[in-house]
C-alpha positions, 0 to 999 in steps of 0.5 A: 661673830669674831673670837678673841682668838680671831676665828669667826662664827658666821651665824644663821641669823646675821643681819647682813643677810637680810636682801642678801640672797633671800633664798641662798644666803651669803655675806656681802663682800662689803662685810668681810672687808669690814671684818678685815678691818677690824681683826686689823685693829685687833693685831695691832691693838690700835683703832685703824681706819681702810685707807685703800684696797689694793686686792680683794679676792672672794674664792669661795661665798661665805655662808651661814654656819661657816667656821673661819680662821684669820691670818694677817701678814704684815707687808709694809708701814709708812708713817701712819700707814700700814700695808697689810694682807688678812685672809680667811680660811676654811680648813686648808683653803682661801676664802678670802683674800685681801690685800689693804692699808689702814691708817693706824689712830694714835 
C-alpha cells in the first residue's frame, strides 16, 4: 500500500476494512495515523515512535481504490523529538491532516 515514492494505494480488499463499514468501506482513522507514522520514519530514515497528536483532521473518508500523495513538513525538534505535519492529498485537496511528535530511535 504505501510506495517508495510514499503515494499509497488503498486496496479493495485491505484488512482494516473488515467490521469497517460493512456495507460502505473506509479506513479507519486509527490506520491513517498509522500510516502517518511510518512515511515519518521512512522521511527520516529512522525507526520512530507517536509520542503525542496534536491535530488530526479527517476531510474527506478515504476509501478503497483511492490514490493518495503524502506530504511532511518538519515543524520542530527537541532532542529526541520531532514535531511534524504529514498530509494526504487527492488531486488538489486535504484528506487528511495531522499534526504529530514521534520520538526518533537511535
Amino acid at each position: 500500500m504505501l510506495q517508495e515514492d510514499n503515494t499509497i494505494k488503498i486496496p479493495q480488499n485491505l484488512h482494516v476494512f473488515a467490521g469497517h463499514f460493512e456495507d460502505n468501506p473506509i479506513v479507519p482513522g486509527i490506520y491513517s495515523l498509522e500510516l502517518a507514522v511510518c512515511i515519518m520514519s521512512r522521511f527520516l530514515k529512522k525507526e520512530v515512535t507517536l509520542e503525542k497528536i496534536i491535530r488530526c483532521k479527517f476531510t474527506t473518508p478515504l476509501v478503497p481504490s483511492m490514490e493518495l500523495t503524502s506530504k511532511v513538513e518538519l515543524l520542530s525538534i527537541e532532542n529526541d523529538l520531532q514535531k511534524a505535519r504529514v498530509q494526504f492529498w487527492v488531486d488538489d485537496t486535504v484528506t487528511v491532516d495531522i499534526k504529530f511528535v514521534v520520538k526518533i530511535i537511535e
